[in-house]
C-alpha positions in Angstrom: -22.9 79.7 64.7 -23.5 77.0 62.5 -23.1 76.7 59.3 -24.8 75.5 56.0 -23.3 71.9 56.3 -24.1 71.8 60.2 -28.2 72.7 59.2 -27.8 70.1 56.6 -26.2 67.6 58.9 -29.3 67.9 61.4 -31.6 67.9 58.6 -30.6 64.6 57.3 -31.0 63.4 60.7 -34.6 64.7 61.1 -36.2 63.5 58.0 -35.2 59.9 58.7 -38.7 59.8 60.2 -39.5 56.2 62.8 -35.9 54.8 61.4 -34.5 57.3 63.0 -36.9 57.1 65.9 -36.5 53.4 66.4 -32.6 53.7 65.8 -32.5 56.6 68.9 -34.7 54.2 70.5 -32.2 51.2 70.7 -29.3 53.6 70.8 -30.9 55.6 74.4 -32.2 52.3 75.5 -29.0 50.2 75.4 -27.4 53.3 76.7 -30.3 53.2 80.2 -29.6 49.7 80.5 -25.7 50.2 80.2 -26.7 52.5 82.9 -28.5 49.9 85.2 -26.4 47.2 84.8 -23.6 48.0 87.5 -26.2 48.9 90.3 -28.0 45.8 89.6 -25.4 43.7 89.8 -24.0 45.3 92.5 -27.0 45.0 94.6 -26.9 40.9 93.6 -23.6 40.9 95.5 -24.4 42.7 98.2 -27.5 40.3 98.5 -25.0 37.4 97.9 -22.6 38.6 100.2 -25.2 39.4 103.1 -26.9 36.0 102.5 -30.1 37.6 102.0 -32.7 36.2 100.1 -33.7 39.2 98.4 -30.9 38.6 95.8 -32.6 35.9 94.1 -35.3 39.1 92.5 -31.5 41.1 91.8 -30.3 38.2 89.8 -33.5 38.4 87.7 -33.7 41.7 87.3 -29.9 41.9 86.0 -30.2 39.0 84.0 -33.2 40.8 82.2 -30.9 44.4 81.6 -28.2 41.9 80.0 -31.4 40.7 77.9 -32.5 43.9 76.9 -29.2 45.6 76.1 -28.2 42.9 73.6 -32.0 43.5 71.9 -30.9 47.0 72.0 -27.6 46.7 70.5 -30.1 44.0 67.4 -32.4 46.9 67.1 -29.7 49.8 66.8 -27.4 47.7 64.3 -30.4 46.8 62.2 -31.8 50.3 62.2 -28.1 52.0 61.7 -28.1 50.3 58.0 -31.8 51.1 57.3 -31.4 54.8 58.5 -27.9 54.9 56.5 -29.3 53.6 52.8 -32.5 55.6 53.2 -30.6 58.7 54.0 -28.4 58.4 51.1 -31.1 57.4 48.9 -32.8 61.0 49.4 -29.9 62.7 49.3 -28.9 61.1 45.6 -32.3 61.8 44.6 -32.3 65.6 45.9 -28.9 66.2 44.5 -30.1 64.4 41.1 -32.8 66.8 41.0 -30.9 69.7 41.4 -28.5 69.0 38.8 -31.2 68.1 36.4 -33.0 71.2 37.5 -29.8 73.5 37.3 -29.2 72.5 33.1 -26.4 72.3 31.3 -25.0 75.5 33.1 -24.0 73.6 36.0 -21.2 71.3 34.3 -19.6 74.8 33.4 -19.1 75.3 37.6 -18.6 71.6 38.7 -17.1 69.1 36.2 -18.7 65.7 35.7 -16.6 63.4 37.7 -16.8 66.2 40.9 -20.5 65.7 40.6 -20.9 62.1 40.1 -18.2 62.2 43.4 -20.8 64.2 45.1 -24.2 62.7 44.2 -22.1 58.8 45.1 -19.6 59.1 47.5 -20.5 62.6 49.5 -24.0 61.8 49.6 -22.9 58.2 51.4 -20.9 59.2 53.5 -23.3 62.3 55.0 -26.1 59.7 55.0 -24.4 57.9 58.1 -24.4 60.9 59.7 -28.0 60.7 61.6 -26.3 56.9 63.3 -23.2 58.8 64.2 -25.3 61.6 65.5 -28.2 59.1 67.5 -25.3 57.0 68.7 -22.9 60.1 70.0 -25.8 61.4 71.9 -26.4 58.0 73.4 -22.9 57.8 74.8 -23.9 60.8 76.8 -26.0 59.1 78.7 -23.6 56.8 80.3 -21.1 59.5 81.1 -23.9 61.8 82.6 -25.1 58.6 84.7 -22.1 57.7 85.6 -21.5 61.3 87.3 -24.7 61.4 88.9 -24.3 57.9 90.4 -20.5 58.2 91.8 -22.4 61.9 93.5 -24.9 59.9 94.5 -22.6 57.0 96.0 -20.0 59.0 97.5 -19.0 62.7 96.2 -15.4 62.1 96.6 -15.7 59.8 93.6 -16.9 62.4 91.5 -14.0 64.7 91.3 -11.7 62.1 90.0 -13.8 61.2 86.9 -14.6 64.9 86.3 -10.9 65.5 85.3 -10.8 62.5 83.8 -14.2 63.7 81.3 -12.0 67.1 80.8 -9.8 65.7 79.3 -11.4 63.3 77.1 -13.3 66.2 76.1 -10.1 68.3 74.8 -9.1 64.9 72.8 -13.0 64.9 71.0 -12.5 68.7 70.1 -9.6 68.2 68.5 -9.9 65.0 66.9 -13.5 66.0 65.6 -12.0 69.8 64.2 -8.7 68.2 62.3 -10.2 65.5 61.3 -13.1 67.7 59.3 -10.5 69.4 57.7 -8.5 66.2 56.5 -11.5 64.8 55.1 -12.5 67.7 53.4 -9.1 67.4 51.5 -9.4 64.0 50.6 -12.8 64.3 49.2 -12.1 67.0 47.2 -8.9 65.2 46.1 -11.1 61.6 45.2 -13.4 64.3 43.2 -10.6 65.6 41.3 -9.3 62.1 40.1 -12.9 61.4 39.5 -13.0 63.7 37.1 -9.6 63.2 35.6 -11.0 60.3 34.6 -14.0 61.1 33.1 -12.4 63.2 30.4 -10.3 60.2 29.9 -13.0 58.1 29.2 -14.5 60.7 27.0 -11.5 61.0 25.2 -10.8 57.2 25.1 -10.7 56.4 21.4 -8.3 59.4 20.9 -5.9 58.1 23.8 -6.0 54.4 22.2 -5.6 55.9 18.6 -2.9 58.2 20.2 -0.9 55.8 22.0 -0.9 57.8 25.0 -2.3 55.8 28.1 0.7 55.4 30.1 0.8 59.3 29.7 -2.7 59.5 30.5 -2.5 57.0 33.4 -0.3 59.5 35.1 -2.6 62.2 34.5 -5.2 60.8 36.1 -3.0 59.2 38.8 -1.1 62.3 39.4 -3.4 63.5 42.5 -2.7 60.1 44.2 0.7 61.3 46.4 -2.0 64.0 47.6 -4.7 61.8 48.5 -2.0 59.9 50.0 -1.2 63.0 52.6 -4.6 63.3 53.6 -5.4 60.5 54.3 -2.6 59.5 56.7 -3.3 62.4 58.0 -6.8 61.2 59.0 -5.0 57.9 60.2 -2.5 59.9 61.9 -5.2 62.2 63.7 -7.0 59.0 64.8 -3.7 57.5 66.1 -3.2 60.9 67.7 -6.4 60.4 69.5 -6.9 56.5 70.5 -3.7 57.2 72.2 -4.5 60.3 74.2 -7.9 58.6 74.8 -5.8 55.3 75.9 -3.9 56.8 78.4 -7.0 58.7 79.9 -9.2 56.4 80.7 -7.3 53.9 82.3 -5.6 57.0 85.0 -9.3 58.2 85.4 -10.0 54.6 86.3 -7.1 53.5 88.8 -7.9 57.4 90.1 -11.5 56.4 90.9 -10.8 52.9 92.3 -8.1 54.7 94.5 -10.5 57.1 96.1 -13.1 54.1 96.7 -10.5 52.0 98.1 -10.0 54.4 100.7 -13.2 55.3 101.7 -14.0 50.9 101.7 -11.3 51.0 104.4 -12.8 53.9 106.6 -16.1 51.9 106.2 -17.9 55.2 103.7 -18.6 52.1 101.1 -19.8 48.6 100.6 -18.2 46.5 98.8 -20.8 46.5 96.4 -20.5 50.0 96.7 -16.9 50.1 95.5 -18.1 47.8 92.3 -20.5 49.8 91.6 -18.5 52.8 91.3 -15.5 51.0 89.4 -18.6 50.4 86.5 -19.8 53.5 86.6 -17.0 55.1 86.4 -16.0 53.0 83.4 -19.3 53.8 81.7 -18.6 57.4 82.8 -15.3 57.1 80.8 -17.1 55.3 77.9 -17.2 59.0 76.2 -13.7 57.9 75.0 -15.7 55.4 72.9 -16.9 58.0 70.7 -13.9 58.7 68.7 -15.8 56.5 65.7 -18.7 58.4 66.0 -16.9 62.0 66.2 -15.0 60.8 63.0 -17.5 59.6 61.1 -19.5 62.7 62.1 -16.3 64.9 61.1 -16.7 62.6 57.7 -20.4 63.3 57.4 -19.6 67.4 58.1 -17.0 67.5 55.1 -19.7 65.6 53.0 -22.0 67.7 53.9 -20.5 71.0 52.4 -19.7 69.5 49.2 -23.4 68.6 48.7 -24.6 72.1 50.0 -22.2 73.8 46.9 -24.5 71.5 44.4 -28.1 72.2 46.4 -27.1 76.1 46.7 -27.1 75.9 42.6 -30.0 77.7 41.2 -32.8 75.7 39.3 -33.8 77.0 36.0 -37.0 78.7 36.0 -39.8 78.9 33.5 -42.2 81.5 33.0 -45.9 80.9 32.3 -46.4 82.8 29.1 -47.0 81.1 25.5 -46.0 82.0 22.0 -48.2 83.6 19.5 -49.8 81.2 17.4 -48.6 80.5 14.0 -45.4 82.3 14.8 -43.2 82.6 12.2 -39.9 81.2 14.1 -38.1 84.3 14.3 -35.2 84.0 16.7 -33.2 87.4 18.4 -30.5 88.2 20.4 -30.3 91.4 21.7 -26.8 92.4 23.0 -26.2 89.1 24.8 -23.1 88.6 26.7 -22.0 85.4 28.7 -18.6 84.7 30.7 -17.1 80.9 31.1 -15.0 79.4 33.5 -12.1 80.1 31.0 -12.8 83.6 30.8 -14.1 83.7 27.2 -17.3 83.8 26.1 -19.6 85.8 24.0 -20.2 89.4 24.0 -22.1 91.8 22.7 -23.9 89.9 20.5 -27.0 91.5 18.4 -28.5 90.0 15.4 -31.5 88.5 14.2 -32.1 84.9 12.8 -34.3 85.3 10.0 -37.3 83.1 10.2 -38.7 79.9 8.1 -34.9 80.2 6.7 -31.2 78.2 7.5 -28.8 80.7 9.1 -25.3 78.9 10.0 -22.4 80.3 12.5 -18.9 79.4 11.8 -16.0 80.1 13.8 -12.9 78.7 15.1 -12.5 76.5 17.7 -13.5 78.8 21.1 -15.1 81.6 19.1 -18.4 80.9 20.8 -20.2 78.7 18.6 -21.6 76.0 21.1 -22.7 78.7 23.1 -24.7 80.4 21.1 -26.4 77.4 20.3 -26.9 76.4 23.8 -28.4 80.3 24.4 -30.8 79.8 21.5 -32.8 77.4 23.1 -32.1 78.1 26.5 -30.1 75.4 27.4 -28.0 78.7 29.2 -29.3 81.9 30.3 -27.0 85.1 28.9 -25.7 87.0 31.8 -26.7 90.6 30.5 -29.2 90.7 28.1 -32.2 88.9 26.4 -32.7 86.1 23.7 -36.5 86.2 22.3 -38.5 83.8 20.2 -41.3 85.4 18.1 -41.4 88.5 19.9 -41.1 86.2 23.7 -38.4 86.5 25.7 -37.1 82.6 26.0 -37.3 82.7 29.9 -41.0 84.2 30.1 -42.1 81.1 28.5 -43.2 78.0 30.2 -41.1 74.6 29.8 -43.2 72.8 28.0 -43.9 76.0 25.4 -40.2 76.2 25.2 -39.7 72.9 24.5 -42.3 72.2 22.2 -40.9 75.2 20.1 -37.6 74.5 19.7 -35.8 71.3 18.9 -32.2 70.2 19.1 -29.6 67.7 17.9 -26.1 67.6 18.8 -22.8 66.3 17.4 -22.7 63.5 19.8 -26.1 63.0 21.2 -27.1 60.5 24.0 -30.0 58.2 23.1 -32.4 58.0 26.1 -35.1 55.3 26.6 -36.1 52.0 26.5 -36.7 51.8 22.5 -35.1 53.5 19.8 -39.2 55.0 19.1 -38.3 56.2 22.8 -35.2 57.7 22.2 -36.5 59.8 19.0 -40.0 60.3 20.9 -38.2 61.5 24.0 -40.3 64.4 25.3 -43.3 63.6 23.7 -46.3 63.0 24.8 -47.2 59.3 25.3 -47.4 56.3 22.7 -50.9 57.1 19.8 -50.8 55.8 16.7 -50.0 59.7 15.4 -47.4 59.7 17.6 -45.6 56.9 16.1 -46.3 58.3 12.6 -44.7 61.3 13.6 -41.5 59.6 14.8 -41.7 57.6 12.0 -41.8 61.2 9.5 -39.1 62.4 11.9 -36.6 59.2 11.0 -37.7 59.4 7.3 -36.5 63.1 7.5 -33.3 62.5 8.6 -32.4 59.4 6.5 -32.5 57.0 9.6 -35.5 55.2 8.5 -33.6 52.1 6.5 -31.3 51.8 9.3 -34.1 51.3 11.4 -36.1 49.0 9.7 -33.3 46.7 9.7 -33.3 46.2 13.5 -34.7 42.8 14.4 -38.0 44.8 16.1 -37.6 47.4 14.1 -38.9 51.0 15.9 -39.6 48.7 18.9 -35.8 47.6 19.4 -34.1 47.7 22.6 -31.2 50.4 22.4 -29.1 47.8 24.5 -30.0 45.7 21.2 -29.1 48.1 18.2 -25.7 48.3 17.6 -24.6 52.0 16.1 -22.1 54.0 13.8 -21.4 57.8 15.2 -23.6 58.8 11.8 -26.4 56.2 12.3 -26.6 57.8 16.3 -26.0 61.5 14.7 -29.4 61.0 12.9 -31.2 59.9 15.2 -30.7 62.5 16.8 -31.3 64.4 13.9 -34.8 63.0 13.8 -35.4 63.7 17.6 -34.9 67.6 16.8 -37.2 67.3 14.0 -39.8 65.0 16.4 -40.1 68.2 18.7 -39.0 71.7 17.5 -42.3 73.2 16.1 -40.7 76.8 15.4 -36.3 76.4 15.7 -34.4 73.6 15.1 -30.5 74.3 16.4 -28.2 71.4 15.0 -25.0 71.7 16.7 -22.6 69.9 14.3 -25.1 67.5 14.3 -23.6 65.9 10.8 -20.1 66.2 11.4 -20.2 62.1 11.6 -21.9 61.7 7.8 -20.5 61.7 5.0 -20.9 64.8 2.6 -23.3 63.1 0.6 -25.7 62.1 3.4 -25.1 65.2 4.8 -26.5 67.2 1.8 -29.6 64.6 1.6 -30.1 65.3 5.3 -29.6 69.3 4.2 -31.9 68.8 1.9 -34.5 66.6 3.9 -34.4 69.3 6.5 -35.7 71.8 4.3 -38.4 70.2 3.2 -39.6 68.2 6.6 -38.7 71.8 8.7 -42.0 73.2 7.0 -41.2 76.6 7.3 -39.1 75.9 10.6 -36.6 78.3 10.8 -32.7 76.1 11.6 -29.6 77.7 13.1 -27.0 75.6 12.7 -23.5 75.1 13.9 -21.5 74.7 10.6 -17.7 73.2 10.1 -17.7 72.5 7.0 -17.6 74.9 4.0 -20.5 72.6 2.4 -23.1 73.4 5.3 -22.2 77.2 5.6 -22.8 76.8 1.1 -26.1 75.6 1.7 -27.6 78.1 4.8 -29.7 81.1 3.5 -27.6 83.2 6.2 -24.4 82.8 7.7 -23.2 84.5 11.3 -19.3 84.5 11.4 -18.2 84.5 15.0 -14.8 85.5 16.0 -13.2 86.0 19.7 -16.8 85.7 20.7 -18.4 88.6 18.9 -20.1 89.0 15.3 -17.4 89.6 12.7 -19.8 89.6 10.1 -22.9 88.5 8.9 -24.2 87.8 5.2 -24.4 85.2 2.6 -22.0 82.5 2.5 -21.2 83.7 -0.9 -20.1 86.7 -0.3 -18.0 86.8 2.9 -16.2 84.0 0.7 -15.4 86.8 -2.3 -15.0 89.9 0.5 -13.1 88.1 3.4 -9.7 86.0 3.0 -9.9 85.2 6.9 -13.6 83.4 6.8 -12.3 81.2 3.6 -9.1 80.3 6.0 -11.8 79.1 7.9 -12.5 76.1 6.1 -8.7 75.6 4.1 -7.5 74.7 7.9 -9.3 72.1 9.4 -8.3 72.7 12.6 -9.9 76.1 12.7 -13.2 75.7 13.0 -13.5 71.9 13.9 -13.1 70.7 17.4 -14.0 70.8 20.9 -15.0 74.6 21.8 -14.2 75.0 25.5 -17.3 77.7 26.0 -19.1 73.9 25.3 -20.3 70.9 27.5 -18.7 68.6 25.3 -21.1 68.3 22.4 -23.7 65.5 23.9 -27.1 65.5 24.9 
């Protein structure tokens, strides 16, 4: 039976299209000639030998298989690369579009260095498997000609090369089954350091300010004696086999040249007879020659179920359904609940965020914070229960509705696009002269206008061009939330880079530009939480409490511990995907 990774094997191979076609086409056709070669020739001596004229037309006819197998070998060798890059090309851009189709949720199940592994490495490697696949099957046809021609020339012949093939066979089966398995281990092993040093890189300022590479360097180093074991194992497997192989073929060959000795001496064979069948019984052995292939196919197979884990991921999907016009914003969860990796989560949560108004969650580190921001706008799906935006359940709507309703801004946010105009325009619909006013309004709103107009080209300035502070970056991300939420704006820490004064200006700004736009907002700082109409006080991922800053502050020692420890409520909440966007 096979299995997902087999199907996905064979379907790489089929939807190379004519590369593939042209690449089987070399591959077979060398593989015919191969075939031809030794009766040719063996005819030309027999003609030589004879003194008959006739092998003059054997001579030409040899010389032209010679011709057209080293065409063949051009054609398959030019075609093996073409068929290779193309392969990988759609692999990378399936596996791309699955991961940007999956969300944010599916860095929660595979970390970003195991998918960058898989969408560069994996999808490589499984992208040479329609060559190793074409090329395989064209060493059949050798070893199926070469039996057919030693029957043909003298049956005795045959027997000796058919337990020769058994053999080689065993060899293949093995080679091709531990091999799999080894390369499975190593790939998942190159994924892990991959990953190892992603964080790292994430993290670098705090490993420099730290003083800590050497201990990080072993971190990331520390699956290397791992690695190490697989792949001599792979070396050792391949030893294993060119040796096995190696002492095969040669036995198989003295065995057949044996057997056609005697029968040349009771007169059964010509001596063009008796070269004939030492070729063919080399090219009968020449299944021995398939070891690369079978490993690289054993390669391609271990490949190949690491990239089926990311294409089995589900794709977000959208509804069709819009919101009611001039909807007030009004944003509900109704007992949501969602698991992480970790085992924490949120659950059981139930409350309403008040429309047109600022409501802020606080928490400490883990409580859940990130997550509920991320379930707000449907960044993640809840497992049990529903999130709804004016009276619309968030994944009834369609995407554009969904993301034309609510807007977001993150603590570290990634700037996309050519321009900075792209990077706050991002989603928008394309370049008018109101939609540059509104990015424009947008930057004003969130204090990065003088920043901007400082920038050699201004709004036109290449993001490669326009150097950055964490702040400057923070709002412009600001002012991409305020560029395309129409009814929620979620700030996820987005100010936790500016100082308190540009933070209240910004606090300020947003009330005014949000026009009635009702804000949830991730809050670390007892200023923020101050300023929100409403605040949600998460804890072990449920609702403590809920109700004006003011007075959990007078009714609740814990919440003002909150803010006296900074560690509390600041830092990286695990239930998060780091912050950026």
């Amino acid at each position: 039976m096979r299995t997902a990774a087999d199907r996905l094997v064979a379907r790489t191979a089929r939807a190379g299209g004519i590369w593939t076609v042209l690449l089987a086409v070399g591959a077979l056709g060398g593989a015919v000639l191969e075939l031809l070669l030794p009766f040719t020739i063996g005819r030309t001596l027999d003609g030589l030998t004879s003194g008959n004229a006739v092998h003059n037309r054997w001579t030409a006819i040899a010389a032209a298989v010679v011709a057209g197998i080293a065409a063949c070998e051009v054609l398959t060798s030019w075609t093996t690369g073409v068929t290779g890059a193309g392969a990988a090309a759609r692999l990378r851009r399936g596996l791309l579009g699955r991961v940007l189709g999956a969300g944010p949720a599916i860095t929660r199940r595979h970390p970003e260095g195991d998918l960058a592994t898989r969408i560069g490495l994996n999808a490589e490697e499984l992208g040479q498997a329609p060559a190793a696949l074409v090329t395989a099957a064209a060493l059949l046809i050798p070893t199926v000609g070469g039996l057919v021609a030693l029957a043909v020339i003298d049956p005795w012949l045959l027997g000796a090369l058919v337990a020769g093939l058994v053999a080689i066979t065993l060899v293949l089966r093995g080679f091709l089954r531990a091999t799999t398995v080894h390369a499975a281990g190593y790939q998942r092993t190159q994924s892990d350091i991959a990953s190892r040093l992603m964080d790292a890189l994430t993290g670098i300022r705090t490993i420099a300010a730290a003083g800590t590479t050497d201990l990080e360097t072993r971190r990331i180093l520390a699956p290397l004696p791992v690695l190490r074991e697989h792949g001599l194992r792979l070396w050792r497997a391949n030893a294993r086999a060119g040796v096995q192989a190696g002492l095969t073929v040669p036995l198989l060959e003295v065995a057949v040249l044996v057997v056609g000795g005697w029968r040349l001496a009771s007169g059964a064979l010509t001596l063009g007879d008796l070269y004939a069948a030492a070729r063919y019984a080399v090219l009968g052995a020449s299944l021995s020659g398939a070891l690369g292939q079978v490993g690289q196919l054993a390669r391609s197979r271990a490949a190949a179920s690491r990239v089926t884990e990311v294409l089995a991921e589900p794709v977000v999907r959208h509804g069709t359904r819009r919101l009611p016009l001039h909807g007030p914003g009004t944003l509900e969860f109704r007992n949501v609940a969602i698991g992480t990796p970790d085992g924490e989560g949120l659950h059981g949560i139930d409350f309403t965020v008040p429309s047109g108004g600022a409501t802020a969650v606080v928490g400490r580190s883990g409580a859940g914070k990130s997550l509920l921001a991320a379930l707000a706008g449907r960044l993640l799906d809840p497992d049990e229960g529903i999130v709804l935006l004016d009276g619309v359940a968030l994944h009834e709507l369609s995407r554009s509705e969904l993301r034309r309703a609510v807007g977001y801004a993150f603590e570290r946010p990634v700037l996309l696009g050519e321009t900075v105009t792209d990077a706050v325009a991002l989603g928008l619909p394309s370049h008018t002269h109101a939609h540059e006013d509104h990015v424009r309004n947008a930057a004003r709103a969130a204090r990065a206008d003088t920043y901007l107009e400082r920038l050699p080209s201004g709004y036109a300035t290449a993001l490669a061009d326009a150097p950055m502070s964490g702040g400057e970056r923070q709002r412009l991300g600001i002012a991409r939330a305020l560029a395309q939420g129409e009814r929620l704006l979620v700030l996820d820490d987005a100010t936790s880079s500016l100082d308190t004064v540009t933070e209240r200006e910004i606090g300020a700004a947003l009330t005014s530009a949000a026009d009635g736009r009702t804000r949830l907002l991730v809050a670390h700082r007892v200023a923020t939480a101050a300023e929100a109409d409403h605040v949600v006080w998460l804890d072990d991922g449920r609702v403590r409490a809920q109700a004006p800053h003011s007075d959990l502050w007078r009714d609740h020692p814990d919440y003002r511990a909150l803010f006296a420890d900074p560690t509390a409520s600041k830092g990286a909440d695990p239930t998060a995907s780091k912050g950026t966007a």
